[in-house]
N, C-alpha and C positions, 0 to 999 in steps of 0.2 A: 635525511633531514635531521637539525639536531633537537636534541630533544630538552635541552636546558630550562631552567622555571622560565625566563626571560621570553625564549621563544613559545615558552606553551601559555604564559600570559597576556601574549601579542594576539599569538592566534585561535585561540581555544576560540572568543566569544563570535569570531568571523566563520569558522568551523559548524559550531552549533547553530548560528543562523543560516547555514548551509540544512541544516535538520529541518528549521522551517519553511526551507522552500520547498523541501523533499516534500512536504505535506499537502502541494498544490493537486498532487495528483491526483485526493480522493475528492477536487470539484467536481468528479466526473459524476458522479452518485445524482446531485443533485441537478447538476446541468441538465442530464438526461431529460430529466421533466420538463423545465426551462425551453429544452431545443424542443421535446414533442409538441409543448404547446405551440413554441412560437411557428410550426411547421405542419402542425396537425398529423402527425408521422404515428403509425400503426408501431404498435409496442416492441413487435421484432425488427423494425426500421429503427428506431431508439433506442434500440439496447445492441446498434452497432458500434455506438458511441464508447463504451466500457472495452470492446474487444477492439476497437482502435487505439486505444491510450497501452492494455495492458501485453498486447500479440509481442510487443517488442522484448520484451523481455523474455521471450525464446529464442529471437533472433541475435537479439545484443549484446548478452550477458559475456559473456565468453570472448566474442571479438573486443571490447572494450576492455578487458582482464590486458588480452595480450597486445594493445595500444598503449594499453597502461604503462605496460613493462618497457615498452620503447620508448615514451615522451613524460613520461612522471605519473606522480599523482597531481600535483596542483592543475598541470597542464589541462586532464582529463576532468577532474571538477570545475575547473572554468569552462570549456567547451558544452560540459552538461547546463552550466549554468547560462551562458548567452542561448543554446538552442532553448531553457526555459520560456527565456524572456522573450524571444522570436514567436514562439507557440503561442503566447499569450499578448501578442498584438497582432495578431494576422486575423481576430474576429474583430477589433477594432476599425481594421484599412477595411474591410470587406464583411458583410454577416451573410452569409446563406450556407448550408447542410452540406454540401460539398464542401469549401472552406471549412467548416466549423470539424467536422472529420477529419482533415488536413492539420487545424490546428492542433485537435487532441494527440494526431498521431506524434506531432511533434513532441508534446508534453512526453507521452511517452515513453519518448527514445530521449530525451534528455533525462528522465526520471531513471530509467535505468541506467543509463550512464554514470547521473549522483550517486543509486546506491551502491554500485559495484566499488565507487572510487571513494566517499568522501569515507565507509568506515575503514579502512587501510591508512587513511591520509590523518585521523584521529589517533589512531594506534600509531601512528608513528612520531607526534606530538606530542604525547603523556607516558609515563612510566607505566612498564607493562602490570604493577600489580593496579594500576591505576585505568588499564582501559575498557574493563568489565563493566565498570560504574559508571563512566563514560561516556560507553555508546549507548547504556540505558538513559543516559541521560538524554541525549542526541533522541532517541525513539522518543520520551516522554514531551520534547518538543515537538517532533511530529505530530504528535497526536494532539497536543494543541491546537495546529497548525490544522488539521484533519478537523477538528472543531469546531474551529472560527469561522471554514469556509462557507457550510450555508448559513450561518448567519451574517453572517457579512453579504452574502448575495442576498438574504431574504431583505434585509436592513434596506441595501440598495434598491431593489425593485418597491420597497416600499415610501419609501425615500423619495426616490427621481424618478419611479418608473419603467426601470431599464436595468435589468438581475447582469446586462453585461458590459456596466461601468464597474463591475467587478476586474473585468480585464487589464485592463492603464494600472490600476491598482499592483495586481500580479505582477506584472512587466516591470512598474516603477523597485517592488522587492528581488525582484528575481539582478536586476540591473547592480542594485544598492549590494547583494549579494555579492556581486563578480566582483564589483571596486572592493569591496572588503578584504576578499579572500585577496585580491592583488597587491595590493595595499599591507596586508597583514602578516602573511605567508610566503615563508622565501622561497625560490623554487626547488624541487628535490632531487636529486638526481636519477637520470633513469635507469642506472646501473645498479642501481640499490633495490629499484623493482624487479629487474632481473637476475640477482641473488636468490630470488626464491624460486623455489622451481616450477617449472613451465607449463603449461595447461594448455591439453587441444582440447579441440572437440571431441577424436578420436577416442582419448583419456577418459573423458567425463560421462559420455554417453557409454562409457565402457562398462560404468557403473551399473548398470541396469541389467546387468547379466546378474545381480545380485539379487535375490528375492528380496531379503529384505528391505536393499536401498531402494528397488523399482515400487513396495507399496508404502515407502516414506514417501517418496518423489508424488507417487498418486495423492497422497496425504496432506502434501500442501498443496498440489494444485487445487484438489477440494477444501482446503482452509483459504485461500486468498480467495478461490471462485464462490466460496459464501459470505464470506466479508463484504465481496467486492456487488454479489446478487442482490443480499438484504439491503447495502449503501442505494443501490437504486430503487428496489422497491419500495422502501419505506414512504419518502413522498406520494409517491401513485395509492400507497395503502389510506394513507394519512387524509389525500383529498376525496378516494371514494367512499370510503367507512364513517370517516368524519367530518365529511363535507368541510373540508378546510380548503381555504384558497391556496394557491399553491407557495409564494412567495411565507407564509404560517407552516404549509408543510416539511420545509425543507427542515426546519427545527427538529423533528422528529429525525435525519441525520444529525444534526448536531448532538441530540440526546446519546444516540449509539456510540458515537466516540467518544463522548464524554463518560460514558461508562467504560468503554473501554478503556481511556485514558487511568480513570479511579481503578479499575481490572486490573492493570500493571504494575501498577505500584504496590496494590496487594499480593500479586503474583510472587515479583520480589521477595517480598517479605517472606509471605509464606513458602517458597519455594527455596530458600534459604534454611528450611528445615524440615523438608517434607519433600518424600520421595517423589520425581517429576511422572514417575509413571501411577502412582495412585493417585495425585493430583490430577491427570488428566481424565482417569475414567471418571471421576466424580464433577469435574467441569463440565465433559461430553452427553454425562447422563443429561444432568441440571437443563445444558444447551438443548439436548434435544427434544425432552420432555418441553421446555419452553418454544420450542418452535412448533412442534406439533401443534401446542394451544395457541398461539397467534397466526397458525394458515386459516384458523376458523374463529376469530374474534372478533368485534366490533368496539368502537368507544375509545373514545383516547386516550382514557386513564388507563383499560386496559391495554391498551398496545401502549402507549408508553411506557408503561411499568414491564411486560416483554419483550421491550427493546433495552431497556438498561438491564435486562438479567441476560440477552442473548448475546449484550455487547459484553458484560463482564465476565461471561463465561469463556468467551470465546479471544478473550483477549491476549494472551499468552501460549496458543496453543500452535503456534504460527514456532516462535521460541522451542519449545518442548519438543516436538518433530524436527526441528535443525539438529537441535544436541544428540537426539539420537540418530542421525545421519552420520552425526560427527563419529559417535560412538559408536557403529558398527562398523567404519571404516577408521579409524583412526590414525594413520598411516599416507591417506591421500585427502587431508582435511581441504586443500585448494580446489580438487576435484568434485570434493562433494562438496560445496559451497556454492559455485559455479552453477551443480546441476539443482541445487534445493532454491537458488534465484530462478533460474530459470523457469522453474516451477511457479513464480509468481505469474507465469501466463495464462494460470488457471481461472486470472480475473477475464480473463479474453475470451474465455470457452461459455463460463456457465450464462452472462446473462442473455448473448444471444438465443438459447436453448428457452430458459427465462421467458425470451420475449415471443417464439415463437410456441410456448405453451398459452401464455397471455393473451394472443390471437385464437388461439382455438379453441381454449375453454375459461377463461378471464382471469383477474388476477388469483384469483386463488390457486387455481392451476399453477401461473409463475411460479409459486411457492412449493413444489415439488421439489425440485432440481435442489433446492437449498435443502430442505430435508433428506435429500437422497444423500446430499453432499456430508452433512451433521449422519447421519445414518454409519457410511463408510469411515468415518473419524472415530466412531464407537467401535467398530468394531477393530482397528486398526488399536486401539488404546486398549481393548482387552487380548489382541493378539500380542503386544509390544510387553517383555516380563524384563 
């Protein structure tokens, strides 16, 4: 693909709005709420919902790598983009819990599809001292994107009544998405994917014979599975502690990533001059000491106020554990890329776990599994020198 100002000014802003559809994926956080009520579904039936969206990303990462290499990147970033927009109108033709599991699953496996492809397909549109700031930039629209979502569904259910005229919405961007990138973006060639070298499964999972990469790899599946844990509970926390209706709850996800969103861009900053492994024990402490006090708090000020410090602590540490993946392997950086996505499955493990704590001894129980999860990151962060 060439990379001339021409073509990066054509397609940069179609690219980065590729960033914002990446960001549909964390409606799951608040849906979950949404589908228990509207289903009256026991809390480990609901928190199937998370391990549907996020399971793919064990499965897909790797095969979608070596598609890639055979039909482009553009190819593969449209593909993820039409399955988006699919996922997000199959609650519109039909709504019931089978369906609505069906749809997430979709989201999904087009979601990991997007990430696998669109940051390769960025880097290969800007000048390499150019593609650092980039794909930070790409991330900081996600998380916008990751932002907007319950509010926009809270708006809606308040609005018309119905949290899933959210969906036409989704599909109408996800759609507007694809024409962009078509429209925008010429297509690349797929021989130029296959110039770099080739990734199995065999390969990647080879990695784990490595102590250290197998307790990075654990490291993010426990950073995406508490991101992805706290993204669901906070509603459920929101309506029992402070008797909020639910469509008022979901905000309490928007506060979280809105910290986290304010979290990265600090990160940045400071991490641009400060060593990535003392910055993280002092994140992990911060995080964990906050979570502790919000598996036992009440009151909205204070759980709000425990969610923008667990979101901003916790916001960059997802990053910090890649690079040192990067950097204990440095030789097979496509191998471990592959396996530390793959790791993003870790959203598909903890909330079921979550949910069947929250049946047996209520939500505060849920709240284990995330502090077990913030627990092993600490110590993972004073093992890492």
């Amino acid at each position: 693909m060439q990379t001339d100002s021409r073509t990066t000014r054509r397609a940069m802003p179609a690219l980065l709005f590729g960033f914002f559809v990446m960001g549909f994926v964390d409606l799951v956080g608040v849906a979950t709420s949404y589908v228990k009520a509207d289903f009256d579904l026991s809390h480990s039936l609901a928190n199937i919902l998370p391990m549907m969206v996020f399971v793919w990303f064990a499965l897909f990462s790797i095969p979608t790598g070596l598609w890639m290499g055979r039909h482009g990147r553009r190819a593969t970033v449209a593909v993820s983009l039409g399955i988006t927009a699919a996922a997000m109108l199959v609650p519109v033709v039909h709504y019931s819990f089978p369906v609505v599991l069906g749809a997430f699953a979709l989201l999904g496996i087009g979601n990991t599809i997007l990430q696998v492809s669109l940051n390769p397909m960025v880097a290969a549109v800007v000048k390499p001292d150019k593609v650092a700031s980039t794909l930070t930039l790409g991330q900081f629209i996600k998380a916008i994107s990751s932002m907007l979502g319950p509010v926009l569904a809270g708006c809606v259910a308040a609005a018309w009544g119905d949290w899933k005229l959210i969906f036409p919405v989704y599909a109408a961007a996800s759609v507007l998405s694809l024409l962009w990138l078509l429209l925008a973006v010429k297509p690349d060639s797929p021989a130029a994917s296959d110039d770099r070298q080739s990734t199995s499964l065999a390969s990647v999972w080879g990695l784990l014979k490595s102590k250290k990469i197998l307790l990075l790899f654990c490291g993010i599946l426990c950073t995406v599975g508490l991101d992805v844990g706290i993204n669901t509970a906070i509603p459920k926390l929101m309506m029992e502690r402070c008797g909020l209706p639910l469509h008022e709850a979901g905000f309490g996800t928007s506060l979280y990533f809105f910290a986290r969103t304010v979290g990265a861009l600090a990160g940045a900053v400071i991490l641009a001059r400060t060593n990535p492994s003392d910055f993280l024990k002092i994140t992990i402490v911060v995080a964990l000491a906050a979570t502790t006090v919000f598996m036992f708090t009440d009151g909205m000020w204070a759980l709000g106020t425990l969610i923008v410090v667990i979101g901003a602590m916790w916001a960059n540490v997802f990053s910090i554990i890649f690079t040192f993946a990067l950097e204990t392997a440095p030789g097979k950086s496509d191998e471990v890329s592959a396996l530390m996505i793959m790791g993003v499955a870790g959203g598909a493990l903890v909330p079921p776990v979550m949910g069947l704590a929250a049946d047996a001894g209520g939500l505060t129980a849920s709240l284990i599994p995330l502090w077990v999860c913030a627990a092993y990151v600490l110590f993972l962060a004073f093992r890492k020198h």
